[in-house]
GUMARVO-52681 format. One line per 8 residues: number of its first residue (from 1); their letters; for each residue x, y, z of N, C-alpha, C, O, CB. Coordinates in Angstrom, 1 decimal, padded with zeros to 4 digits. Glycine has a CB too. Example, Ala and Ser with C-alpha at 12.3 -4.5 7.8 and 13.67 -1.06 7.14 Angstrom:
! GUMARVO-52681
1 = as = 013.2:-005.7:007.8:012.3:-004.5:007.8:013.2:-003.3:007.8:014.2:-003.3:008.5:011.3:-004.5:009.0; 012.8:-002.2:007.1:013.7:-001.1:007.1:012.9:000.0:007.9:013.4:001.1:008.0:014.1:-000.6:005.7
***
This chain:
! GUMARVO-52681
1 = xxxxxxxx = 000.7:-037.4:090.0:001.5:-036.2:090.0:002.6:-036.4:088.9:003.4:-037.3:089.1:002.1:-035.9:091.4; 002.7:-035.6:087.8:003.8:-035.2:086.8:005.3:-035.1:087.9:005.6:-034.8:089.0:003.2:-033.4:085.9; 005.9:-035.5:086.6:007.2:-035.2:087.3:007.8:-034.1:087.2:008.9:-033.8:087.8:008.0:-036.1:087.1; 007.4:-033.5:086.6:007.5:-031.7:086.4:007.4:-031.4:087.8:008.4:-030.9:088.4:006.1:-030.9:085.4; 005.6:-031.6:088.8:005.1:-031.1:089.6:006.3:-031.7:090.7:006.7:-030.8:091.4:003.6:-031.3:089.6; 006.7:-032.7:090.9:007.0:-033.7:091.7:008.6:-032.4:091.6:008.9:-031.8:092.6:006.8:-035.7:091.2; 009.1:-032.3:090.7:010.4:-031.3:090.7:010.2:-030.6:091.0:011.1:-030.0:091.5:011.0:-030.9:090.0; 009.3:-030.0:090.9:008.9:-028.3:091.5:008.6:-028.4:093.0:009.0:-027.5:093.7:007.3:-027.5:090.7
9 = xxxxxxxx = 008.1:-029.3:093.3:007.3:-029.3:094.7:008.6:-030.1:095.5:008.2:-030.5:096.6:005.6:-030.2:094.7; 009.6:-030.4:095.4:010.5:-030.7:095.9:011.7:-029.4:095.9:012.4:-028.9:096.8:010.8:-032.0:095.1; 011.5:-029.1:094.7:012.3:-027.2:094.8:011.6:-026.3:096.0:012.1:-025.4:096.7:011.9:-026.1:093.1; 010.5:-026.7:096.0:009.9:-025.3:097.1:010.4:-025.9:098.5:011.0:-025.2:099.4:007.7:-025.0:097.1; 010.3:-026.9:098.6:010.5:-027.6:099.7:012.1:-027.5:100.1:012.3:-027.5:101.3:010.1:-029.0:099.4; 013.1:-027.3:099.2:014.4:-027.2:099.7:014.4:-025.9:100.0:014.4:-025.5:101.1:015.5:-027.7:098.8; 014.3:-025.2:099.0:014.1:-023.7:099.3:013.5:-023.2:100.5:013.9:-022.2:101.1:013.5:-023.2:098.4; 012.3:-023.8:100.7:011.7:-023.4:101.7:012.4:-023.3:102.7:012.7:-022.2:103.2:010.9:-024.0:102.0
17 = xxxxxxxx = 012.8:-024.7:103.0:013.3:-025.2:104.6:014.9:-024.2:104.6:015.3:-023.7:105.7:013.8:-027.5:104.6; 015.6:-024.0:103.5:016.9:-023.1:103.3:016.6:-022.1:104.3:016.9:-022.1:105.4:017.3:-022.4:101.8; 015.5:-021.0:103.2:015.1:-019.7:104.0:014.6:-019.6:105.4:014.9:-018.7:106.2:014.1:-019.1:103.2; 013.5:-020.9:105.7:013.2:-021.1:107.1:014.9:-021.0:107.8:015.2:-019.9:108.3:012.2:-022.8:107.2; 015.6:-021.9:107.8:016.5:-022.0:108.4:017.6:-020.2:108.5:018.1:-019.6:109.5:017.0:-023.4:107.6; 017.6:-020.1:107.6:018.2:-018.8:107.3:017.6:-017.7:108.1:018.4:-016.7:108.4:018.1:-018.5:105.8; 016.4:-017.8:108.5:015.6:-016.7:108.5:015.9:-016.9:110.5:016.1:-015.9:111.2:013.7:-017.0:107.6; 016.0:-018.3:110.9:015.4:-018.4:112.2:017.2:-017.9:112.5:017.4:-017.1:113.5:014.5:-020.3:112.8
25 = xxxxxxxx = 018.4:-018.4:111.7:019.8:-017.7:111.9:019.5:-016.2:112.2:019.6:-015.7:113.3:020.8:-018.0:110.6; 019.2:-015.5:111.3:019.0:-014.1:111.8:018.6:-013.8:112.5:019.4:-013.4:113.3:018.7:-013.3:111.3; 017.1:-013.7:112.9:016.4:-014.1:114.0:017.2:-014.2:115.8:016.9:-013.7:116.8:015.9:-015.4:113.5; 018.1:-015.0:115.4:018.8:-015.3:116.6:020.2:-014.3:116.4:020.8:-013.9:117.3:019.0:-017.0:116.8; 020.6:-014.2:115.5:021.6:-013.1:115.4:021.1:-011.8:116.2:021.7:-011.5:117.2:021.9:-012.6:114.0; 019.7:-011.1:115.5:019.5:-009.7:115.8:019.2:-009.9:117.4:019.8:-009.2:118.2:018.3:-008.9:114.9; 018.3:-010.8:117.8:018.0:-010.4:119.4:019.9:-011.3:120.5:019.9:-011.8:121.6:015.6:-011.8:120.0; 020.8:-011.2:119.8:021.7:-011.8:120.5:022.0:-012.6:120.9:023.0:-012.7:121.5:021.8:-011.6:121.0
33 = xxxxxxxx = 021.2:-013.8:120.7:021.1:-015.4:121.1:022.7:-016.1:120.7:023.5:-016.8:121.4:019.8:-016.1:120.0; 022.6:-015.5:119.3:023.9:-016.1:118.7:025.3:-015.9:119.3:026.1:-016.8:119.3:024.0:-015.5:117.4; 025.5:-014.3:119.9:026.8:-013.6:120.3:026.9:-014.5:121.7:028.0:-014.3:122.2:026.8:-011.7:120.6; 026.3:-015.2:122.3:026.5:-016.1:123.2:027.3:-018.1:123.0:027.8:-019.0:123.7:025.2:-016.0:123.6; 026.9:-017.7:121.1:027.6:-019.0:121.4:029.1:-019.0:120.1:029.1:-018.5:119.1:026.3:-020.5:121.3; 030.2:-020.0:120.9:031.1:-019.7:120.0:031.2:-020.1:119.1:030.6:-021.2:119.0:031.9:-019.7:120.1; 031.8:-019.6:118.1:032.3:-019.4:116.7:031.0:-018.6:116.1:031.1:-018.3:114.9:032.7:-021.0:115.8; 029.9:-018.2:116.8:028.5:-017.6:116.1:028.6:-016.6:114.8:027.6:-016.4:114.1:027.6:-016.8:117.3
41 = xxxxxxxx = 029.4:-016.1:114.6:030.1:-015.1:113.6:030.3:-016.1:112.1:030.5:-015.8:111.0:031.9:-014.4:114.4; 030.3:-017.1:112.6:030.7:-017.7:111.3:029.0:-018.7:110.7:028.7:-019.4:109.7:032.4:-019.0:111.8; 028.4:-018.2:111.9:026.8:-018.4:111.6:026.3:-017.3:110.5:025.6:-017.5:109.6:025.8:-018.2:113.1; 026.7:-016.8:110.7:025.9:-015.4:109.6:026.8:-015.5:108.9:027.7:-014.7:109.3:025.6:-013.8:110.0; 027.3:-016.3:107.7:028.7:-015.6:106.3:027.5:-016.6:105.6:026.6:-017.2:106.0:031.2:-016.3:106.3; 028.1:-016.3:104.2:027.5:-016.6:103.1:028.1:-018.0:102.6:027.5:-018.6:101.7:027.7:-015.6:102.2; 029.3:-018.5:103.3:030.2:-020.1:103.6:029.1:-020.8:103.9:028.7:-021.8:103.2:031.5:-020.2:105.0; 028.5:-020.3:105.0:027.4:-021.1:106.4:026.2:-021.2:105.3:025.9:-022.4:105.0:026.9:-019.9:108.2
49 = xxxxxxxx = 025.9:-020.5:105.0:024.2:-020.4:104.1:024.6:-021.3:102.9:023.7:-022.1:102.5:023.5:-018.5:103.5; 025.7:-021.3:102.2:025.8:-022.4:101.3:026.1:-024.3:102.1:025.7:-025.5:101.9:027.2:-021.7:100.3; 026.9:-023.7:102.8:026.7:-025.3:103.8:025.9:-026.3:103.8:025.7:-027.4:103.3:026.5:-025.1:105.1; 025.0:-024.7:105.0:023.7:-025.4:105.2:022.5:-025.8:103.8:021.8:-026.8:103.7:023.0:-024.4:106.3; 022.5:-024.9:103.0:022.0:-025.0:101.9:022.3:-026.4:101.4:021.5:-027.4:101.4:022.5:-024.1:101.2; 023.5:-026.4:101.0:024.1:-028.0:100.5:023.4:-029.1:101.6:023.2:-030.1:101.0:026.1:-028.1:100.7; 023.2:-029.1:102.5:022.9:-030.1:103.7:021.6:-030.7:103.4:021.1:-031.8:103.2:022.8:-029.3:105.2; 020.9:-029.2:103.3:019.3:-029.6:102.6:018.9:-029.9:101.8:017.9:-030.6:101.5:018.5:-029.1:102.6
57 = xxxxxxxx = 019.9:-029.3:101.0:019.2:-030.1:098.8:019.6:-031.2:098.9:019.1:-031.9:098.0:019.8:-029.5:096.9; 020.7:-032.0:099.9:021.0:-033.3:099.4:020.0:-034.0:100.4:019.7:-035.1:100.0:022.7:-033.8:099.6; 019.4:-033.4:101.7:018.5:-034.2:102.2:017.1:-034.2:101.4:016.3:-035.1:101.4:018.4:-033.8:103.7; 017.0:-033.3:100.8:015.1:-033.4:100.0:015.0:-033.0:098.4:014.0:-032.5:097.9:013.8:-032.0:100.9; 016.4:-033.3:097.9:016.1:-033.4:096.3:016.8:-034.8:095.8:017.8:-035.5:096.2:016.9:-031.9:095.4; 015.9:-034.9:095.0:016.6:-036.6:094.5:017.8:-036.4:093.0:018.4:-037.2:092.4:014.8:-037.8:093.6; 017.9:-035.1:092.9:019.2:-034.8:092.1:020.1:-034.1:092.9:020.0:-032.9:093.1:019.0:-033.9:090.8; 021.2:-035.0:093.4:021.7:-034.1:094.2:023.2:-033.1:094.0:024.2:-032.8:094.8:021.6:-034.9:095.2
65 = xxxxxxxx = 022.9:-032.9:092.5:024.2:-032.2:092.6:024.3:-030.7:092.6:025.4:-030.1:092.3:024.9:-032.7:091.5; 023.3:-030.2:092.9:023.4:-028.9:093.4:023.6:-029.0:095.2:024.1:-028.1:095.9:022.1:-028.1:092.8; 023.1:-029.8:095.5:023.3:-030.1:097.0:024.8:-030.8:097.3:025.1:-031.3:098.4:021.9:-031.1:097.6; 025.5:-030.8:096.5:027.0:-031.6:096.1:028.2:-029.9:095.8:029.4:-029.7:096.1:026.6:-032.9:094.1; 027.1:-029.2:095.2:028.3:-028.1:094.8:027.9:-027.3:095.6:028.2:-026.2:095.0:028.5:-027.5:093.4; 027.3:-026.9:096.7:026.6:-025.8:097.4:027.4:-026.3:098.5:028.3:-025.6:098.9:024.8:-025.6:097.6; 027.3:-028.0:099.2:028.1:-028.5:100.1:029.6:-027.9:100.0:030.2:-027.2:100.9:028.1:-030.0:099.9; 030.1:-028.2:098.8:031.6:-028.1:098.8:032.1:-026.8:098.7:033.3:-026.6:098.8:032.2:-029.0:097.7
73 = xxxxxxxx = 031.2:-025.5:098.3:031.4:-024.3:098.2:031.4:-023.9:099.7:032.3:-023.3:100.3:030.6:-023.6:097.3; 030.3:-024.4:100.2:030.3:-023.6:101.7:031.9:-024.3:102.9:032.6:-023.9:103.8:028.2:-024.3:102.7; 031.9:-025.3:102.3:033.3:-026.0:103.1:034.7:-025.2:102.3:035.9:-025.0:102.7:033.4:-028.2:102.8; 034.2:-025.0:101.5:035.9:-024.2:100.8:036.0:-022.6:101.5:037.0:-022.1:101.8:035.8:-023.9:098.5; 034.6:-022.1:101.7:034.5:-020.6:102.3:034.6:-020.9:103.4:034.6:-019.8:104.0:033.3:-019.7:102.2; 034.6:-021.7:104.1:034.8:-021.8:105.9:036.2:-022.9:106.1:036.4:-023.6:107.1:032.9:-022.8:106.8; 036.8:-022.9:105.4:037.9:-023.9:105.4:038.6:-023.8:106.5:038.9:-024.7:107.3:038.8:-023.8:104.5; 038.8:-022.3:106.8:039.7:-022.4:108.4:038.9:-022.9:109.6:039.4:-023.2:110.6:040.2:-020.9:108.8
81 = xxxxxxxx = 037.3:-022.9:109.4:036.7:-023.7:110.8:037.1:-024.8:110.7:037.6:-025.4:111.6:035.1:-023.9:111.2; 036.9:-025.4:109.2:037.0:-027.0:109.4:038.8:-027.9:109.6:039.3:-028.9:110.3:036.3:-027.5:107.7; 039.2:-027.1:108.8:041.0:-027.7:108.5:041.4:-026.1:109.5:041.2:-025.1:108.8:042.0:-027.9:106.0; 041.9:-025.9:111.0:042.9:-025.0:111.1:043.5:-024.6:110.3:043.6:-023.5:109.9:043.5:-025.1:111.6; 044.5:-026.1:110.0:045.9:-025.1:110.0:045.5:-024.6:108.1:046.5:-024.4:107.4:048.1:-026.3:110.4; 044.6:-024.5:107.6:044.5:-023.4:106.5:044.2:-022.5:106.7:043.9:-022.0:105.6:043.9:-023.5:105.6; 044.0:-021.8:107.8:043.7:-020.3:108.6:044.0:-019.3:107.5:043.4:-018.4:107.1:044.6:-020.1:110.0; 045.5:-019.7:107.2:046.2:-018.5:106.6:046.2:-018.5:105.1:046.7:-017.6:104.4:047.6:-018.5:106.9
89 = xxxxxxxx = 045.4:-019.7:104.7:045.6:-019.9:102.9:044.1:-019.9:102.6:043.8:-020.2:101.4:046.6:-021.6:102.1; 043.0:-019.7:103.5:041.7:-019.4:103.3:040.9:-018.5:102.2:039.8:-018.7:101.6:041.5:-019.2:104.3; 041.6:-017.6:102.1:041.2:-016.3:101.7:041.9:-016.9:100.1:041.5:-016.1:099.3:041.9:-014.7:102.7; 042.5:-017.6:099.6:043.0:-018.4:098.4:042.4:-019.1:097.8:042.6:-019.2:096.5:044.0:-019.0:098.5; 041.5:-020.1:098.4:041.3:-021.2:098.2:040.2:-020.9:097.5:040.2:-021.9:096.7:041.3:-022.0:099.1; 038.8:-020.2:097.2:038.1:-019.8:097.2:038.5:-019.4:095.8:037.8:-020.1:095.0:037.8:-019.3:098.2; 039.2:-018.5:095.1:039.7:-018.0:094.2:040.7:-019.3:093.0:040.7:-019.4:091.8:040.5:-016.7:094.9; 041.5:-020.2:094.1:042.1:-020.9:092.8:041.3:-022.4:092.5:041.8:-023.4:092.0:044.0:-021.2:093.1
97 = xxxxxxxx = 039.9:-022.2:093.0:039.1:-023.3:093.1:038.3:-023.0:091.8:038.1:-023.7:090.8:038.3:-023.5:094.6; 037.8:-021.6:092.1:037.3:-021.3:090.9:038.3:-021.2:089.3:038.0:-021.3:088.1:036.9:-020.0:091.3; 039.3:-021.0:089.8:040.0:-021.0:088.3:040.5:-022.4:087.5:040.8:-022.7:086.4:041.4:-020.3:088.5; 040.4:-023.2:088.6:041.0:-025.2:088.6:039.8:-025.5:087.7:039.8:-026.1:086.7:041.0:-026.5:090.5; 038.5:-024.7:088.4:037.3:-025.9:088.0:037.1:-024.8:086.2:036.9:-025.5:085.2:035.1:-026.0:089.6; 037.3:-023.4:086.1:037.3:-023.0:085.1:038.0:-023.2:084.1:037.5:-022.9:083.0:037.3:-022.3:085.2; 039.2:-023.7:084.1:040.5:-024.6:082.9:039.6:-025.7:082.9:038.8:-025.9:082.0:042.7:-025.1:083.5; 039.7:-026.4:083.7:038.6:-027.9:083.1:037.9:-027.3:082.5:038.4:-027.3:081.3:037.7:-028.9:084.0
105 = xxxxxxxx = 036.6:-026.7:082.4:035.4:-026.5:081.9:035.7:-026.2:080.3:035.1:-026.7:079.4:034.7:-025.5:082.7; 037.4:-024.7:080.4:037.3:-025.1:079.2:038.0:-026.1:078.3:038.1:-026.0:077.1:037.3:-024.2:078.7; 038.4:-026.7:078.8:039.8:-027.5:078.6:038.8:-028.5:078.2:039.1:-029.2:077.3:041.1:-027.8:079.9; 037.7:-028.7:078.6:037.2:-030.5:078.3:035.7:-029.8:077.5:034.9:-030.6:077.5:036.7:-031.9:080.3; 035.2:-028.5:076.9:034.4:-028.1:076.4:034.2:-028.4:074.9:035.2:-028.2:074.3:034.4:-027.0:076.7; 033.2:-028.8:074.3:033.5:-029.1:072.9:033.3:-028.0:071.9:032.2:-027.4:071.9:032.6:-030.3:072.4; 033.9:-027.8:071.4:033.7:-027.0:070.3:033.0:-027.2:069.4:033.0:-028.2:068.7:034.6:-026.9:069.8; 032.0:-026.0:069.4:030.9:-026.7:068.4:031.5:-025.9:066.6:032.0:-024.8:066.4:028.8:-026.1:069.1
113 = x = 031.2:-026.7:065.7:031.3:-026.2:064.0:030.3:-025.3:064.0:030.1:-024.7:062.9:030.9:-027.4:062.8
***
């Protein structure tokens, strides 16, 4: 097996298991399963699906740095489950994370001639 195929077939595989996972969350959202258990509201955000996302590309891709930036995006969008007392600076963090990592990008970008 090419390692082309071996990348591809390791992409379907993360992907897969994401959407499986994603799919069986809703699933249990619509018939109510979820409204029974707490914090379940924070099961369905787009924080949670990058999370979990991050969880799985670092468990079944051997490059793992999309499973490194999917991790740390979904923990920056759910900050107030994880750290409380950022309850109130949540809705921030998300926005000056993006601008920190955007001055680096161009701050350390080379200029091409």
């Amino acid at each position: 097996m090419s390692t082309s195929s071996k990348s591809k077939s390791n992409d379907r595989l993360s992907y897969g298991i994401s959407i499986l996972i994603f799919g069986i969350l809703f699933l249990l959202d619509k018939i109510g399963i979820l409204a029974k258990i707490p914090y379940s509201e924070k099961f369905i955000s787009i924080g949670s699906f990058l999370l979990i996302g991050g969880i799985v590309f670092l468990a079944t891709q051997p490059k793992k740095i999309l499973g490194w930036i999917f991790l740390i995006v979904g923990i920056l969008l759910n900050a107030d489950l994880f750290f409380g007392w950022m309850a109130n600076y949540s809705n921030l963090i998300v926005p000056i994370a993006l601008i920190a990592v955007g001055i680096a990008m161009v701050i350390t970008s080379k200029k091409s001639n």
